[in-house]
C-alpha positions in Angstrom: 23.9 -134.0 -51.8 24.1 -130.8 -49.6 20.9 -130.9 -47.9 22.5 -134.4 -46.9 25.6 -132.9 -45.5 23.3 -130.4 -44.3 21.3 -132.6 -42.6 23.9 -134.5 -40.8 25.8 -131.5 -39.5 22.5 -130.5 -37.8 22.0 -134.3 -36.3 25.9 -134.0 -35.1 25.6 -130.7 -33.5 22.2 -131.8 -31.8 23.6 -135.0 -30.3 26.6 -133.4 -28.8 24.1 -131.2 -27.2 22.1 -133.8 -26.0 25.3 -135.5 -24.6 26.2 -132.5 -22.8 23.2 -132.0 -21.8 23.3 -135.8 -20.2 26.8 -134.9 -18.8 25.3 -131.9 -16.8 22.3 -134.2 -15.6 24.4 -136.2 -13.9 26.3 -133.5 -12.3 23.3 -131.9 -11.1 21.4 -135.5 -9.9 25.1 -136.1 -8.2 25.0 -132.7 -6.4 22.0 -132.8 -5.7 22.7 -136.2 -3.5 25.5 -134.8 -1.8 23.7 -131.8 -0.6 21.2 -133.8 0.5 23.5 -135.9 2.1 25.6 -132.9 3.9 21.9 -131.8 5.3 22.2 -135.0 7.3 23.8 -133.9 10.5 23.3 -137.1 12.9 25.0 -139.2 11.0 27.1 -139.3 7.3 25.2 -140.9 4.9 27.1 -143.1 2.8 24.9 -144.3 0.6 23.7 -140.8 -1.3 27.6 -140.0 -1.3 28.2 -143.1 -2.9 25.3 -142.6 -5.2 26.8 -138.9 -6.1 29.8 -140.4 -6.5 28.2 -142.7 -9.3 27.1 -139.8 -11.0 30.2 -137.9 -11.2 31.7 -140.8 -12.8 29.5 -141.2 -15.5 29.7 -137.6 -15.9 34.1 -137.8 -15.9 33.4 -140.9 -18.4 32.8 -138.2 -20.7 34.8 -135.0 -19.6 37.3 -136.7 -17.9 39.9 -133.4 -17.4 37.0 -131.1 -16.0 38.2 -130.1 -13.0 35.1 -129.3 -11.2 33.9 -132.4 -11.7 36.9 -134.2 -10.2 36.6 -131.6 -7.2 33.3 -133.0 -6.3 34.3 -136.6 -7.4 36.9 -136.3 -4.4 34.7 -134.6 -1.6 32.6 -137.9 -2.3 35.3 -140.1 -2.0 36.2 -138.5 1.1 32.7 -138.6 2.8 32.8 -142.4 2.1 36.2 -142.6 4.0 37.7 -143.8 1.3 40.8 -141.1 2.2 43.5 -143.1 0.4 41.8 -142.3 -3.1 40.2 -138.8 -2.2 43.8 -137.6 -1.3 44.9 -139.0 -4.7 42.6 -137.1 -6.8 43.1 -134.2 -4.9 47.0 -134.2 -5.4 46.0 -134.8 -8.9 44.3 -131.5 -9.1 46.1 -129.2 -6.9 49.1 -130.3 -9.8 46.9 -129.3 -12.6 45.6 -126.6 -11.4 46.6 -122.8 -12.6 44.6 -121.0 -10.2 45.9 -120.3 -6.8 42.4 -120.8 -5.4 41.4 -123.6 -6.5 45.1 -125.2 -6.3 44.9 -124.3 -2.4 41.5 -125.5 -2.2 42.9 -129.2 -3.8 45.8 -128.9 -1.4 43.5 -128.0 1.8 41.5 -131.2 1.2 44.7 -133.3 0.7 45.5 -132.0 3.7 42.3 -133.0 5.4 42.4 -136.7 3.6 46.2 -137.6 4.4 45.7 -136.5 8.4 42.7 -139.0 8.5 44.8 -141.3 7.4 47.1 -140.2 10.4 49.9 -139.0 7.6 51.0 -135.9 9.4 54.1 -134.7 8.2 52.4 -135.6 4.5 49.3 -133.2 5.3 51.3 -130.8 7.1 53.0 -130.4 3.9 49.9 -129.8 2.1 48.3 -127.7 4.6 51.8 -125.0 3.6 51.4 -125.9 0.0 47.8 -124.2 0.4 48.6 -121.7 2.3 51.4 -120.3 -0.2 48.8 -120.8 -3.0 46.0 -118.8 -0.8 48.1 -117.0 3.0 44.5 -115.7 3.8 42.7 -119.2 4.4 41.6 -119.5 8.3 41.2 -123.0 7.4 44.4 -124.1 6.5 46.2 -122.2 8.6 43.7 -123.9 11.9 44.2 -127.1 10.5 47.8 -126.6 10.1 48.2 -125.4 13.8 46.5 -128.7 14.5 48.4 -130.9 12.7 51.7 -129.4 14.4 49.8 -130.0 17.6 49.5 -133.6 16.6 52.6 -134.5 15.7 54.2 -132.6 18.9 52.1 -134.8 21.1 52.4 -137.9 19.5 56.7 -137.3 19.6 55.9 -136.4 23.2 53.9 -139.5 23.5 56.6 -141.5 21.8 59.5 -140.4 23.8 57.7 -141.0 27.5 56.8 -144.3 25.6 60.8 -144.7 25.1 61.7 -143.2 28.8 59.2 -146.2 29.9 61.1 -148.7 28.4 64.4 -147.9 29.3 63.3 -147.6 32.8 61.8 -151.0 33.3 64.5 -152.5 31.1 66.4 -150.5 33.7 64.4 -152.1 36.7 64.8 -155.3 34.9 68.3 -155.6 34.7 68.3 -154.2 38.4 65.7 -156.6 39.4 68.0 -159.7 37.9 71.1 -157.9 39.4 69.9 -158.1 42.9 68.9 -161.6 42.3 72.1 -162.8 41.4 73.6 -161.1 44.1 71.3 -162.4 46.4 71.5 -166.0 44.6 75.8 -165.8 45.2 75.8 -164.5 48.2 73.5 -167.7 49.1 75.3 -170.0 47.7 78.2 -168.6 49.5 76.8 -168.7 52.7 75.6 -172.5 51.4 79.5 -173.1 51.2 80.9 -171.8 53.6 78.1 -173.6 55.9 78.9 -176.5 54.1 82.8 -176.1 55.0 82.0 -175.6 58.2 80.2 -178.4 58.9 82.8 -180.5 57.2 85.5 -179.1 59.2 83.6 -180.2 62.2 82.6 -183.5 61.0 86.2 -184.0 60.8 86.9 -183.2 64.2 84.3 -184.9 65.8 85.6 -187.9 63.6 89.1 -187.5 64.8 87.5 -187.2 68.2 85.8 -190.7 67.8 89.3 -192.1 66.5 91.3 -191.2 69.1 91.8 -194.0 71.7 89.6 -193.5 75.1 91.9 -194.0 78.5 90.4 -195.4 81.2 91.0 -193.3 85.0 92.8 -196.8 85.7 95.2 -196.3 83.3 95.9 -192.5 83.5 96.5 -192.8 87.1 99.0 -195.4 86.6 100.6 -193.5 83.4 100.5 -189.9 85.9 102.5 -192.9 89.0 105.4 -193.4 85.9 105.8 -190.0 85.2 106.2 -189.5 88.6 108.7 -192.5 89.5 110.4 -191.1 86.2 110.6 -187.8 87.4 112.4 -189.1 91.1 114.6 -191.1 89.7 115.8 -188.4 87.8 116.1 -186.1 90.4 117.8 -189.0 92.3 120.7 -188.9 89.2 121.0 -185.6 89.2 121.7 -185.4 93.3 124.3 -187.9 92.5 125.9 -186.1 90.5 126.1 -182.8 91.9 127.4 -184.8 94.8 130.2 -186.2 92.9 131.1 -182.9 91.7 131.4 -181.4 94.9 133.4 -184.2 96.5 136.1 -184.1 93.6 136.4 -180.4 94.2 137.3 -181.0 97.9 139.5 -183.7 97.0 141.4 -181.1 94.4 141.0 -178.1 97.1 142.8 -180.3 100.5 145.5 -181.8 98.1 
């Protein structure tokens, strides 16, 4: 019965070995990969990255808190451009971690993964969360610099965007202004030309209306005024006459 229990221990303690053993082959094969891969400078090879990536997963499939692991697991993500999940495990870490190295590290590479994903005030964030981990890291601090940079032009960017706007809006309005104006002041003129011409139609017409006198009949109308005019002188010698000869008669009697 003991060289039975004995026996068994030994076959237990040898196939966690050979697990571990497995575990580390697959972190080696996956590094391997992505060192191959980074060699690559012309262009990023995602398929050894993806390949890696495979590897660390069946490796994490077994140790799935080994930090290490999920390190490298991440820079593959990230190679693939697959920065929404690489910034994910890497906020992971940089909360689990207790070492200040490694914890900036996590936070550096968040950094790097949220700002390709054009999240600046997120890896700005990181980028300070590293650097209180780790204040001697070039890295960080460059990147932070940059970051800052970015988001200074692109408010700069935004406001002349803004300033744009509200100057044609500005033209617009003006534009439509002058139009209106120019439409009213047509319209006036339109109007007042339209009065105008009225008013003149109605004179011509009043023109038309009134009876025409022949040179016949004005000369003969100009003889009655005249006739009209002696025979009212003639009244008016009469009586002045009249007058005068009642004051002699008053004056001799």
């Amino acid at each position: 019965m003991k060289i039975v229990c004995y026996l068994l221990l030994i076959f237990s303690f040898l196939s966690i070995k050979a697990n571990a053993q497995e575990e580390r082959k697959f972190i080696r094969k996956g590094n391997d990969l992505y060192e191959e891969a980074m060699k690559d400078t012309a262009h990023t090879d995602t398929i050894k990255f993806n390949k890696a990536e495979v590897l660390y997963r069946k490796a994490l499939e077994k140790r799935p808190d080994d930090a290490k692991w999920n390190f490298n697991l991440g820079n593959a993500l990230y190679k693939q451009n697959n920065f929404k999940e690489s910034s994910s495990k890497f906020e992971e870490l940089a909360k689990k971690n207790t070492d200040k190295i490694d914890k900036s590290r996590s936070y550096y590479n968040m950094g790097n993964s949220l700002m390709m994903q054009k999240k600046l005030d997120e890896s700005i964030d990181a980028y300070k969360n590293a650097l209180r981990n780790n204040p001697n890291d070039l890295e960080s601090k460059y990147n932070l610099l940059y970051a800052m940079k970015l988001k200074d032009q692109k408010q700069k960017q935004k406001q002349n965007d803004k300033n744009k706007d509200q100057n044609k809006n500005n033209k617009d309005k003006n534009k439509n202004k002058n139009k209106q104006n120019k439409d009213q002041n047509k319209d006036q003129n339109k109007n007042q030309n339209k009065d105008q011409n009225k008013d003149q139609q109605q004179k011509q017409q009043q023109q038309k209306q009134q009876p025409k006198i022949s040179k016949e009949n004005a000369e003969r109308m100009l003889q009655a005024l005249e006739n009209n005019e002696k025979k009212t002188q003639e009244k008016l010698k009469k009586v002045k006459a009249a007058k005068t000869q009642q004051q002699k008669i008053e004056k001799d009697w």
